[in-house]
C-alpha positions as CSV (number, residue, x, y, z in Angstrom):
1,X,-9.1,-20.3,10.8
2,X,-5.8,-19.3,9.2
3,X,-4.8,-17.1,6.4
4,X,-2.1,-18.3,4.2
5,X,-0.3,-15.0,3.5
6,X,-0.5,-13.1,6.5
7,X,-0.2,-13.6,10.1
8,X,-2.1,-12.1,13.7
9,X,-5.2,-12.3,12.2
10,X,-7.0,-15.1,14.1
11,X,-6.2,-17.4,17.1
12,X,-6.2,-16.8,20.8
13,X,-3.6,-13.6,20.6
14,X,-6.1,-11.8,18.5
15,X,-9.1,-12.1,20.8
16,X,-8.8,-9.0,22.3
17,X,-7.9,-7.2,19.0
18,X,-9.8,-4.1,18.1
19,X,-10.7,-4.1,14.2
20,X,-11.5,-1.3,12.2
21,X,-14.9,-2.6,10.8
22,X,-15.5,-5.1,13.7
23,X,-14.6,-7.7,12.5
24,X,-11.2,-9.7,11.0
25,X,-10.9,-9.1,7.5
26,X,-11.4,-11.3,4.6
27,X,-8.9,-11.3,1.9
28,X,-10.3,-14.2,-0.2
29,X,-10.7,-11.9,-3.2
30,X,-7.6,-10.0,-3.3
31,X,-5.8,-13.4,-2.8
32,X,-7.4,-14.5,-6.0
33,X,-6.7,-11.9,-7.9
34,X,-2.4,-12.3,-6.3
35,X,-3.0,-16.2,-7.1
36,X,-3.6,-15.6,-10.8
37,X,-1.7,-12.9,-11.6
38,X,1.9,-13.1,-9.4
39,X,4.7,-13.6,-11.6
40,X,6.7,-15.3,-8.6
41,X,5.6,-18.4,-6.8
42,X,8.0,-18.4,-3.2
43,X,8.2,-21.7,-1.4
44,X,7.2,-21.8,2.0
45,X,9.6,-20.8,4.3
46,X,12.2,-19.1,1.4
47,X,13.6,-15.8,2.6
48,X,11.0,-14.3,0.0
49,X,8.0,-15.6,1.5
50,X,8.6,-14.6,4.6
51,X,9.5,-10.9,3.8
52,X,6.3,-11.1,1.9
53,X,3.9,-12.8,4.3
54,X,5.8,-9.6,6.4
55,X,5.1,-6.6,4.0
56,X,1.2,-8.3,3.7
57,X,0.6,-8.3,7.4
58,X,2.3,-4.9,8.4
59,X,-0.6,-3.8,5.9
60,X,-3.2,-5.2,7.6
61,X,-2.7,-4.3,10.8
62,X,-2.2,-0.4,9.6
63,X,-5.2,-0.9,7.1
64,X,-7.6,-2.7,9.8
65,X,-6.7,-2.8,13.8
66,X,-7.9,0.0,15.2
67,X,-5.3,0.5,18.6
68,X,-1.3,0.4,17.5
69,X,-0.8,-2.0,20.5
70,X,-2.4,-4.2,18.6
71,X,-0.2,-4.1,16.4
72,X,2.8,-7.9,16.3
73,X,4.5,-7.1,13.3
74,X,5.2,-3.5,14.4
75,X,6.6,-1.7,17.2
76,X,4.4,0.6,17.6
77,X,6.5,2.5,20.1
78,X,9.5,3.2,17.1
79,X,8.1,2.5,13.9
80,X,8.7,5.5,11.2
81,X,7.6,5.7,7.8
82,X,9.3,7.2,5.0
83,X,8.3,7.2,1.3
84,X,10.8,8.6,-1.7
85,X,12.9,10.0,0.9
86,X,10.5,12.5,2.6
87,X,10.4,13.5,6.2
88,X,10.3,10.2,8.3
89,X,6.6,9.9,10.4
90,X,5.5,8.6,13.4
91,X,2.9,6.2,13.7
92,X,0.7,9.2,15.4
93,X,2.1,11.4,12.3
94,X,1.2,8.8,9.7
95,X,-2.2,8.1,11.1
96,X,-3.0,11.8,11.5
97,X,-2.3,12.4,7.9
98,X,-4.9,9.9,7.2
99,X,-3.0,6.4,7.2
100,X,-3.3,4.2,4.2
101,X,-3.5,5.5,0.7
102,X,-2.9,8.9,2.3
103,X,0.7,7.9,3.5
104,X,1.4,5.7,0.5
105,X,0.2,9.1,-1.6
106,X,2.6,12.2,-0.3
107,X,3.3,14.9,-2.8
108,X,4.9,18.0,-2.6
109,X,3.0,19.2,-6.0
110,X,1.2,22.3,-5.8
111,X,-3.4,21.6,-5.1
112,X,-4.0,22.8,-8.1
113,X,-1.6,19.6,-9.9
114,X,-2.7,16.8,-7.7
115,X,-3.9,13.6,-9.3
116,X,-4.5,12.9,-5.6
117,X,-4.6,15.3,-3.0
118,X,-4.0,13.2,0.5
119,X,-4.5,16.8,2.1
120,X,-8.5,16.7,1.0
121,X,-9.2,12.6,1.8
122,X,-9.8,10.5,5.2
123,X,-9.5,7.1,5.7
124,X,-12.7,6.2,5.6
125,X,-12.9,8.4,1.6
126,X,-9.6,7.3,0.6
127,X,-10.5,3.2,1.7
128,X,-14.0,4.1,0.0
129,X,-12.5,5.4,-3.5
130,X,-9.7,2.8,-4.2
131,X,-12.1,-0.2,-2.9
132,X,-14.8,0.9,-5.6
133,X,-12.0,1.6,-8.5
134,X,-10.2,-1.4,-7.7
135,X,-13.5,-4.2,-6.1
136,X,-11.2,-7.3,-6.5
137,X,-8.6,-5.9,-4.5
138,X,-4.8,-4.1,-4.9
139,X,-2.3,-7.4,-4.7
140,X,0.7,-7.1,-3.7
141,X,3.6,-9.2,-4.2
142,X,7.9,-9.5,-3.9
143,X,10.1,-10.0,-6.7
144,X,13.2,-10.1,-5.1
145,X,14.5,-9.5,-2.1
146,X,18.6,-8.2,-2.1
147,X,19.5,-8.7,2.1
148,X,18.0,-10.2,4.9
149,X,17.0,-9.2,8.4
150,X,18.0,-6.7,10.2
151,X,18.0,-4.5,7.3
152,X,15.4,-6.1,4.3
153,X,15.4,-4.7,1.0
154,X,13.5,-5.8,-1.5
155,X,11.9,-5.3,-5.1
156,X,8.0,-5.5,-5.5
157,X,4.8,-5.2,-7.1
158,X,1.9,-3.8,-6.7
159,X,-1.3,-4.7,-9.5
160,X,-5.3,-4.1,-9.9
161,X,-7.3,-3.9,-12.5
162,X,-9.5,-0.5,-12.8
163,X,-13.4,-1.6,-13.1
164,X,-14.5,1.2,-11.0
165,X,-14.5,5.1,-11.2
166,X,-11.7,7.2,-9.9
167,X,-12.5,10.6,-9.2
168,X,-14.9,10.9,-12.3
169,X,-12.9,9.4,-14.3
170,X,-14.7,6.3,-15.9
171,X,-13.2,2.2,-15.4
172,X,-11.0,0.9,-17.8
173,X,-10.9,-2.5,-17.0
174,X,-7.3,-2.3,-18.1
175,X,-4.7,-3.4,-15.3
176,X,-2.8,-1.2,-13.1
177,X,0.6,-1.7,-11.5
178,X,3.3,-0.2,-10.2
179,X,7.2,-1.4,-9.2
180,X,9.5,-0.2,-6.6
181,X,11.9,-0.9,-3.9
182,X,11.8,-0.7,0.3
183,X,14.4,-0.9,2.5
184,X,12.7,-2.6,5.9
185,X,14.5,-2.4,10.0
186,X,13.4,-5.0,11.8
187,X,14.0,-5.8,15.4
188,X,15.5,-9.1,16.7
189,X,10.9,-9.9,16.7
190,X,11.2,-9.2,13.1
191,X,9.1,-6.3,14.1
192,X,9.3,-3.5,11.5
193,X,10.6,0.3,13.2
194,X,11.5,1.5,10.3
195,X,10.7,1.5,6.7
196,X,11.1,3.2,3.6
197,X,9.4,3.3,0.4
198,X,10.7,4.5,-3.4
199,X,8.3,4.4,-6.1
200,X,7.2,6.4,-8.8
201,X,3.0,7.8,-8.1
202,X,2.5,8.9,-10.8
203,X,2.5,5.3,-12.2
204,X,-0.4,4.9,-10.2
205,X,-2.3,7.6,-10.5
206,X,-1.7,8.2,-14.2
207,X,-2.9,4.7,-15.1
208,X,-6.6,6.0,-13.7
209,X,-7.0,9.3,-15.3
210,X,-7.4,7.7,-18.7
211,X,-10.9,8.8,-20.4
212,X,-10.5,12.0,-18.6
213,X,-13.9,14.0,-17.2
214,X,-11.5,17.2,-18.9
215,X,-10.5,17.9,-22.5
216,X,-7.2,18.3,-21.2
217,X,-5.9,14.6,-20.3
218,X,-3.5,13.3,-17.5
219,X,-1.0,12.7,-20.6
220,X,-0.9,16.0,-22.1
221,X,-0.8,17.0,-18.6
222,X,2.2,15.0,-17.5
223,X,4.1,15.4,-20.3
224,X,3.9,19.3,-20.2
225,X,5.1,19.3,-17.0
226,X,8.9,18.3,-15.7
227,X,7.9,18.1,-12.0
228,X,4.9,15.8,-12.5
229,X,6.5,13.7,-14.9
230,X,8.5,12.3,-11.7
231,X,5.9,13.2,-9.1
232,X,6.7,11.1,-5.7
């Protein structure tokens, strides 16, 4: 079997590979949903692919092998994490905090104005919540990609569509995306030790809160307030 986005999923170096749910995963239904609604086609083998088959597989190792030395398109032993210029984690740190959505998810917003509160979610809830608002998957895919290896930055996209519940708040249908940048280290593997995420999360989470459970909605809310306006 092979999986034409991402590599170290099957063959004879994955044979001893822990996976989360026991199993390799299947991605046949998120790769629809990227298939039909990419804006960029890469050819195989184009700078752009490759940094995208990387960014795909770097998430499925975090998001589904259980042991870090598992891990081929990450040393495990170096890798740090950083999103919108907070404190740089560990992998032990990141996977602590609850991995995932969690890391993706930081704020430094007071409880009481979380859209998402990574403190209060596992992996297992967090996993649980965005697979039932978003069933056909959260694609992913690179727009444009300024420098190659050792240090990769690049544009992207990140895209659902909402036909599930978030939090109470009822399915849409409507799509949901998101744009940023990342700055990738890579070793002379092209195994990532460092990277670094800018986005804005409140582009996310905004997009689920409409037909909110409250008479005071997400917009009001967001407008009203400076700090959430550019929450991250």
């Amino acid at each position: 079997m092979e999986d034409k986005y991402r590599s170290f999923i099957y063959g004879e170096g994955e044979k001893n590979t822990t996976w989360v749910l026991g199993s390799p995963p299947n991605f046949d239904i998120v790769d629809k949903l990227f298939e039909e609604g990419r804006t960029k086609i890469w050819p195989l083998g184009s700078l752009e692919e490759k940094v995208q088959r990387l960014v795909k597989t770097m998430e499925m190792e975090l998001f589904h092998k259980a042991n870090p030395q598992d891990y081929k398109s990450i040393d495990a032993t170096k890798f740090t994490f950083i999103v919108n210029g907070r404190k740089p984690l560990t992998l032990k740190e990141l996977r602590q905090l609850g991995g995932g959505y969690n890391g993706f998810l930081q704020t430094s917003l007071p409880e009481e104005m979380r859209m998402y509160d990574p403190s209060k979610e596992t992996v297992e809830s967090a996993h649980h919540l965005f697979t039932t608002t978003f069933p056909r998957g959260f694609a992913f895919e690179i727009l444009q990609v300024y420098s190659d290896a050792p240090v990769i930055a690049y544009k992207f996209r990140h895209w659902a569509y909402m036909e599930g519940p978030f939090q109470g708040h009822p399915p849409t249908g409507e799509l949901v995306e998101f744009f940023g940048v990342a700055i990738f280290e890579v070793d002379e593997q092209m195994r990532v030790i460092k990277v670094e995420f800018f986005y804005d999360r409140g582009e996310l989470l905004g997009a689920l809160m409409k037909g909110s459970k409250s008479e005071r909605s997400v917009g009001d809310l967001k407008m009203g307030c400076p700090v959430l306006r550019n929450t991250g």
